[in-house]
C-alpha positions as CSV (number, residue, x, y, z in Angstrom):
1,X,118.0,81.1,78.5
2,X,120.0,83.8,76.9
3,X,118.7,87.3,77.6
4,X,119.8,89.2,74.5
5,X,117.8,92.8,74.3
6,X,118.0,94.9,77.6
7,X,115.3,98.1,77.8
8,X,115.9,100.7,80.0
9,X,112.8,101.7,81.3
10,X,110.5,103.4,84.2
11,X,109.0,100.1,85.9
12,X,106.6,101.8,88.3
13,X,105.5,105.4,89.6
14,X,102.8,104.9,92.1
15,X,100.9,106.7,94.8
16,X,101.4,105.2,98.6
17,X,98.2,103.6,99.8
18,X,98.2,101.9,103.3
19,X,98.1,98.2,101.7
20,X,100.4,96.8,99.7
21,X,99.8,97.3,96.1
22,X,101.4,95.8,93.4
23,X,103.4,98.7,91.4
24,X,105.2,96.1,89.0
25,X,105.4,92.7,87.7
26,X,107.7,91.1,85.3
27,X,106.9,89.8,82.3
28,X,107.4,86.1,81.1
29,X,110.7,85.7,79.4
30,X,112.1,88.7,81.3
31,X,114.0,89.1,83.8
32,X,114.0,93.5,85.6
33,X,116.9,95.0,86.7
34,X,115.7,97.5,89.2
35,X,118.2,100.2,89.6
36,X,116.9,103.1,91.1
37,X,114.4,103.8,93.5
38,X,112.5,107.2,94.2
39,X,110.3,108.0,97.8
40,X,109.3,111.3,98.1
41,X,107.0,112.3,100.6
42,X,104.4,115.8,99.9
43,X,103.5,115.9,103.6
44,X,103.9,117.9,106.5
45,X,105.1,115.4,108.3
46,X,107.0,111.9,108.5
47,X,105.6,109.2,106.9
48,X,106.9,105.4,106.9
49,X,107.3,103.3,103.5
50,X,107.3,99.6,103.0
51,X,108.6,98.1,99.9
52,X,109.2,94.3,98.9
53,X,110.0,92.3,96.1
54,X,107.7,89.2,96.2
55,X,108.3,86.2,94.6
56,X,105.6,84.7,92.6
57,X,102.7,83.1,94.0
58,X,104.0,85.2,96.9
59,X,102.9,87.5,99.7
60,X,104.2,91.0,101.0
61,X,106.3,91.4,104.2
62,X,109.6,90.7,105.6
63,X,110.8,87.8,104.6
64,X,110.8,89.6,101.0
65,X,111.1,93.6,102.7
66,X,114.1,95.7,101.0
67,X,112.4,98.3,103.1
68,X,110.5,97.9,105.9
69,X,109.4,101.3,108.2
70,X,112.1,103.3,106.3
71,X,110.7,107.0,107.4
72,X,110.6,109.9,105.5
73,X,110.9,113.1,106.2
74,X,108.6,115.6,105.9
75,X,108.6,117.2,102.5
76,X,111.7,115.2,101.7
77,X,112.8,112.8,99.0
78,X,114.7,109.2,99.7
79,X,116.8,107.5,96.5
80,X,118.5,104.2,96.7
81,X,120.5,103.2,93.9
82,X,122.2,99.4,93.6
83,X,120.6,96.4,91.6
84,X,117.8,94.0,92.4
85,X,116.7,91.8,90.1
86,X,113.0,90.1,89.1
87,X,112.4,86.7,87.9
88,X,109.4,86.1,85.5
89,X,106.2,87.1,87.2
90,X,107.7,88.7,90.5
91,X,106.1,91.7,91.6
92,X,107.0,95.2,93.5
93,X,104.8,95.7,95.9
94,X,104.8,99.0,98.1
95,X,102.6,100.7,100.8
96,X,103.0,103.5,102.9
97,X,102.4,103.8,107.1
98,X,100.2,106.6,105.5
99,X,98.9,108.6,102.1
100,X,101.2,111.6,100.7
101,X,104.2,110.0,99.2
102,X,104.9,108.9,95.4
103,X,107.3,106.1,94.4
104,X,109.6,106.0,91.0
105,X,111.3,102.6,89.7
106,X,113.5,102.9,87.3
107,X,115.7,100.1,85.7
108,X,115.9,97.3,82.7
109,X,113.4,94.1,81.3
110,X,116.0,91.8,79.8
111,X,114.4,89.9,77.2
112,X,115.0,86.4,76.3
């Protein structure tokens, strides 16, 4: 399979609930190329973040964590830059150890 047009895109921008939610899933005949990530938290005070990229069929936690408790700061923003990449139906999936904080997921969908 030869991925041949690559779109820059925002994947996901989310609020944090207190279950995972999935922010993102690939689409068939893609693959993502996650890029950038954005945590910013609007509260007083420290809040924790969980984020994971689940296979599919899969479930949330940390065998699948690329964050796992990573805490905040109040009214402070976290960005992690590198590459991560989604298979064909893979999700995103963040939650927060609380409410407050917002999540951007910037990157590519390669299409075959």
């Amino acid at each position: 399979m030869a991925f041949q047009r690559i779109t820059p895109a925002r994947l996901a921008q989310a609020e944090s609930t207190t279950a995972f939610l999935a922010i993102y899933t690939c689409p068939s005949n893609t693959r993502t190329y996650i890029k950038d990530i954005t945590v910013c938290n609007t509260t007083s005070g420290a809040v924790t973040f969980f984020l994971s990229l689940v296979p599919d069929q899969g479930t949330a936690g940390t065998a699948n964590a690329l964050f796992n408790a990573h805490s905040i700061a109040a009214n402070t923003t976290y960005q992690w830059k590198g590459t991560q990449i989604l298979n064909a139906a893979e999700t995103i999936q963040f939650k927060g150890g609380g409410t407050g904080l917002t999540i951007h997921v910037s990157g590519a969908e390669a299409v075959d």
